[in-house]
C-alpha positions in Angstrom: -2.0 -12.3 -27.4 -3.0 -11.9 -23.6 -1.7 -9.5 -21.5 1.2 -10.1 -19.8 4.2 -9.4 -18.1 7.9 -9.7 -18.2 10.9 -8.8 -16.9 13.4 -6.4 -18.7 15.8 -4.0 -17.7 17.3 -0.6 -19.8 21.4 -1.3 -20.5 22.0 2.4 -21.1 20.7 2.4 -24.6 18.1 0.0 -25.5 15.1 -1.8 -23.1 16.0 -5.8 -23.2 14.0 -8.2 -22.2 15.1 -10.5 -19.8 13.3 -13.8 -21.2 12.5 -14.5 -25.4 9.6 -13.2 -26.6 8.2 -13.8 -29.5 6.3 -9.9 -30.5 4.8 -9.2 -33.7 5.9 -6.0 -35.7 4.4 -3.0 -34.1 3.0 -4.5 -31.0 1.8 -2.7 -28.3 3.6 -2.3 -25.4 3.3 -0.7 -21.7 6.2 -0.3 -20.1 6.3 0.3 -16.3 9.2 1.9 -14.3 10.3 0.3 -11.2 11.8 2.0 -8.1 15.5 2.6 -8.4 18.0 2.2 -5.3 17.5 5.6 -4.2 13.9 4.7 -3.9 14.6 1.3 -1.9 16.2 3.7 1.2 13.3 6.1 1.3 11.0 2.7 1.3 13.1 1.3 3.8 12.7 4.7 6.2 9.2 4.4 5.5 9.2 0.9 7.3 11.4 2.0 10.2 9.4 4.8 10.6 6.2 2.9 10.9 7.9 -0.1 12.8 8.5 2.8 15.6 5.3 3.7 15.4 3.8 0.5 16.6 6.6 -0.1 18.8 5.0 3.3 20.7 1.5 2.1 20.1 1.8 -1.6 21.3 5.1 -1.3 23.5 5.0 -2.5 26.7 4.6 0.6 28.4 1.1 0.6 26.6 -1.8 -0.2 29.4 -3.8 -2.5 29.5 -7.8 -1.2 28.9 -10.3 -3.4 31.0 -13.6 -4.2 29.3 -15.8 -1.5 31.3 -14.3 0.8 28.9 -16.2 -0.6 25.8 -19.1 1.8 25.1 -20.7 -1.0 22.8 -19.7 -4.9 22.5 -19.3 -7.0 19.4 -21.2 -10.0 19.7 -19.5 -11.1 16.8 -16.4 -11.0 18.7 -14.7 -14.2 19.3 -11.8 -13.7 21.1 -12.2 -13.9 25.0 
């Protein structure tokens, strides 16, 4: 059998999956852990945190930086 994946979830006791399978005795499994909910709010900091990051990088208090400051141009540069 190939490699591949599907969904389950743990119901306090036992793993079940969440679509039939067909598995041989013994088969080998791999069985990966996702992120709980307290996981999802430190992602989602994360993401706010680096949103506000850009917003201070790109904001519109950011100035503008003429060409005479390149030290080197890329010829392969198309944008104008």
């Amino acid at each position: 059998m190939p490699m591949i994946t599907v969904p389950a979830h743990f119901d306090g006791k036992q793993i079940c999956l969440d679509e039939p399978l067909d598995l041989a005795p013994n088969a080998k499994l791999i069985i990966t852990i996702l992120p709980g909910q307290e996981s999802d709010n430190e992602y989602k900091a994360w993401l706010h945190l680096s949103g506000q990051r850009l917003e201070d990088a790109y904001g519109e208090n950011e100035p503008e930086y003429s060409k005479d400051l390149l030290k080197e141009v890329n010829p392969d540069y198309e944008g104008r």
